[in-house]
C-alpha positions as CSV (number, residue, x, y, z in Angstrom):
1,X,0.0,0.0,0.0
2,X,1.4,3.5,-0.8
3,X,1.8,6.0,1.7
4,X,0.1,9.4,1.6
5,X,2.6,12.2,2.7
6,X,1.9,15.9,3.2
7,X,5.2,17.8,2.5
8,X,5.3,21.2,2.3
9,X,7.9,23.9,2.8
10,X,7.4,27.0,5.7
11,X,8.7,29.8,7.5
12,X,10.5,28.8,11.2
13,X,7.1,30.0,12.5
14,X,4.8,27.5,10.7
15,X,3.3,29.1,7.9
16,X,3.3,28.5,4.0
17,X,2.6,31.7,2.9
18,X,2.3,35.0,4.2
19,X,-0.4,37.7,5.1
20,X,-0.3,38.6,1.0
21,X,-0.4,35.0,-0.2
22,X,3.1,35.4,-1.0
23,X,4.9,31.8,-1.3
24,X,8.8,33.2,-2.3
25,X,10.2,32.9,1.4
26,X,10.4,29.3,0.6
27,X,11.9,28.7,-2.7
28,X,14.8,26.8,-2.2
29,X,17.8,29.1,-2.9
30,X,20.7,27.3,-1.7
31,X,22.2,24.7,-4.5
32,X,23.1,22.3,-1.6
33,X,18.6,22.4,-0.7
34,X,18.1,22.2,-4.3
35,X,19.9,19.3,-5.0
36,X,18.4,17.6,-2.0
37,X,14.8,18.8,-2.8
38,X,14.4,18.5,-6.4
39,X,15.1,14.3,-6.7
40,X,13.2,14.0,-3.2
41,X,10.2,15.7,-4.0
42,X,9.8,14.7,-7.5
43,X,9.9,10.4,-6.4
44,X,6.3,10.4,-6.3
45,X,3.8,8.8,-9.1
46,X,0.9,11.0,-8.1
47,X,0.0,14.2,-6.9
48,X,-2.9,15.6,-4.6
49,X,-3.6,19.3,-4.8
50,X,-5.7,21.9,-3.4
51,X,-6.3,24.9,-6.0
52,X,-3.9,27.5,-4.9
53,X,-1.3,25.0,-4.9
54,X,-2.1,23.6,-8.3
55,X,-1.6,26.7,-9.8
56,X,1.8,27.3,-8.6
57,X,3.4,24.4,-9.3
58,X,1.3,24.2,-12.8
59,X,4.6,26.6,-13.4
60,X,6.6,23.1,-13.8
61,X,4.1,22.0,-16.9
62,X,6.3,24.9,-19.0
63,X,9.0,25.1,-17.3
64,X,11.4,22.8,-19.6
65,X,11.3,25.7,-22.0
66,X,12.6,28.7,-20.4
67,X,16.1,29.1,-21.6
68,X,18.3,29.5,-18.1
69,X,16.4,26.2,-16.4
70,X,19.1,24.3,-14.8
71,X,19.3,20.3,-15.9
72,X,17.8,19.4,-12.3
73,X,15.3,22.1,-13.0
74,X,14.8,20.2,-16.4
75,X,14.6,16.7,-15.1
76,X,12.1,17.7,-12.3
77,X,10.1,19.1,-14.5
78,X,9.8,15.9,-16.9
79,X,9.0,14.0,-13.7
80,X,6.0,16.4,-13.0
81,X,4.8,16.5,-16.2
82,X,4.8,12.4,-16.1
83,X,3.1,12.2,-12.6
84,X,-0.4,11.9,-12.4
85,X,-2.4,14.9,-10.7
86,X,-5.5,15.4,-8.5
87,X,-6.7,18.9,-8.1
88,X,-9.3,19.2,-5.5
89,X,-11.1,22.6,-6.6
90,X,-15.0,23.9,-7.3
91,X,-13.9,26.4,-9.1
92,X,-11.2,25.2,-11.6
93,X,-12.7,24.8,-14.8
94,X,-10.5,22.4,-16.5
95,X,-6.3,21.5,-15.8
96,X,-3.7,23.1,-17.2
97,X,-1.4,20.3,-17.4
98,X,-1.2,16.8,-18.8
99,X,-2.0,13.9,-16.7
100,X,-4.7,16.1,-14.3
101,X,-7.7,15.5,-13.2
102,X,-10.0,17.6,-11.2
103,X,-12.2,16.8,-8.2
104,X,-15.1,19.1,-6.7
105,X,-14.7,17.4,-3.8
106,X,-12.4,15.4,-1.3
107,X,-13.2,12.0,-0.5
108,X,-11.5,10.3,1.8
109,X,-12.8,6.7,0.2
110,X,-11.9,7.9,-3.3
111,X,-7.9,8.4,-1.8
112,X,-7.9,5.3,0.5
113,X,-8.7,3.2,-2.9
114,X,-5.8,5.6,-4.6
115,X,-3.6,4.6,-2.0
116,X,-4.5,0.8,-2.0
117,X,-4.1,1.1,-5.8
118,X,-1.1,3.2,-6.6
119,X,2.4,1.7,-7.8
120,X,4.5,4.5,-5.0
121,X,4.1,7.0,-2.6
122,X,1.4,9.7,-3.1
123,X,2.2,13.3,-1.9
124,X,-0.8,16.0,-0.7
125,X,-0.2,19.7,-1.0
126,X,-1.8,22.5,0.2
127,X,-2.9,23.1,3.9
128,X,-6.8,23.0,3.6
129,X,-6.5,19.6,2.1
130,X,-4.4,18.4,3.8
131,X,-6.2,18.8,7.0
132,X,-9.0,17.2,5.1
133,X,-6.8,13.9,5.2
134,X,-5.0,14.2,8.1
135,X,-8.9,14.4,10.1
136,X,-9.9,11.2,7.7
137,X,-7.0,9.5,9.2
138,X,-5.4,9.3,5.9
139,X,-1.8,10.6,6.2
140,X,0.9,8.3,7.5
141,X,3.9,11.0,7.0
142,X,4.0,14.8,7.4
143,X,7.5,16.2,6.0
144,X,8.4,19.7,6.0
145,X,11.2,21.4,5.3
146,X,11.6,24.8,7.2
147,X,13.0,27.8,5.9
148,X,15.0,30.1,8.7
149,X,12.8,33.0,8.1
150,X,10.2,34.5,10.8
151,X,7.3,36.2,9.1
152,X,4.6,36.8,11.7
153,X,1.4,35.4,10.0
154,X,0.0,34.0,7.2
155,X,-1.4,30.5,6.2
156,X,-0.3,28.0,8.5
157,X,1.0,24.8,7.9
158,X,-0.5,22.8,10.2
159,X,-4.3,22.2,10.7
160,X,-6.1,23.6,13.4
161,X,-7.6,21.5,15.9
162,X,-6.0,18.2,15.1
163,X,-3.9,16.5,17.1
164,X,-1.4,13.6,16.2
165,X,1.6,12.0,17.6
166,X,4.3,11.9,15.4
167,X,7.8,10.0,15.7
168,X,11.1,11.1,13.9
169,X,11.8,9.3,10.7
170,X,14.4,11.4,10.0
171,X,16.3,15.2,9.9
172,X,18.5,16.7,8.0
173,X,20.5,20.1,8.1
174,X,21.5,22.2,5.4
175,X,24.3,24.9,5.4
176,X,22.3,27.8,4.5
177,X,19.9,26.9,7.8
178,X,16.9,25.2,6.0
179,X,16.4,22.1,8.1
180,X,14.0,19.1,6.7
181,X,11.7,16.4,9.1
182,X,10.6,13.7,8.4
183,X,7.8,12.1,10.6
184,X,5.6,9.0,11.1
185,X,1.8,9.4,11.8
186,X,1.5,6.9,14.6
187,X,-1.3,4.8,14.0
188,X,-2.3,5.6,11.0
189,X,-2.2,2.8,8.0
C-alpha cells in the first residue's frame, strides 16, 4: 500500500505563505537544498492538490522551456509532467497540465482506494486539504522542510484543531539553515 505524505515547505514559524499569499520565502535558494529537494520531491507517481497550490506548481508544466532552467530544474520538471495529478477545486474549470484530473470534492474513500491502488508513494499539498486527510485519518507521514525566516502570520502549515503523535523518521541540516523532518503518523495505516 502506498503512503500518503503531506510535504510542504514553511517559515520557522509554521506558515506556507504570508499575510499577502506570498509563497517566495520558501523557494529553495541554496544549491546544496536544491539538490536535496528536487530528486526528493519529484519520487512520487501522483499528486494531490488543493487549488492554490495547483496553480503554482502548474509553473513546472512549461518550465522545460525557459532558456536558463538548470538540468535538475529540467529533469524535475519531466518528472511532474509524467506524474499523475488530483486537483481538488470547485472552481477550476478544466487543468492546465497533462496527466490532471480535477475533483469538486475530497473524498477520503476515493484516496484510500488511490492509496491501496497506486504503484509508490502519493504526496498531498496544500494546507486545507491536507487537514481534510489528516482528520480522515489518511496521512501516514508529514514532511516539512523549514526555511529560517520568521514572518509573523500568514497560512499556516499545520491544521487547526487536530492533534497527532508523530515519531522522527528522519532530519536533515543544510548549510544555509533550511532544516527538513521527516515524521511517522502513529497509528495511522
Amino acid at each position: 500500500m502506498a503512503k500518503l505524505i503531506y510535504m510542504m515547505n514553511a517559515s520557522f514559524d509554521g506558515y506556507i505563505e504570508d499575510q499577502n499569499g506570498r509563497i517566495d520565502f520558501t523557494a529553495p535558494m541554496d544549491d546544496e537544498v536544491k539538490d536535496w529537494i528536487f530528486p526528493y520531491a519529484s519520487s512520487f507517481g501522483t499528486h494531490l492538490y488543493g487549488r492554490r497550490m495547483y496553480e503554482t506548481m502548474v509553473y513546472w508544466e512549461t518550465a522545460h522551456t525557459l532558456p536558463l532552467q538548470t538540468k535538475l530544474g529540467n529533469e524535475f520538471a519531466r518528472r511532474w509532467q509524467a506524474a499523475e495529478k488530483i486537483v481538488y477545486s470547485k472552481t477550476l474549470a478544466e487543468p492546465t497540465s497533462t496527466h490532471t484530473k480535477i475533483e469538486r470534492s475530497f473524498d477520503p474513500g476515493v484516496v484510500r482506494q488511490l492509496k491501496a491502488n497506486a504503484g509508490g508513494d502519493i504526496d498531498i499539498s496544500g494546507p486545507e486539504l491536507a487537514a481534510q486527510a489528516i482528520q480522515a485519518g489518511l496521512v501516514d507521514e508529514i514532511q516539512l522542510r523549514i526555511s529560517p525566516v520568521l514572518i509573523g502570520g500568514g497560512k499556516t502549515f499545520f491544521p487547526k484543531g487536530v492533534r497527532l503523535d508523530l515519531d522522527l523518521l528522519e532530519d536533515r541540516r543544510f548549510r544555509c539553515g533550511d532544516i527538513f523532518l521527516r515524521y511517522a503518523v502513529r497509528g495511522q495505516s
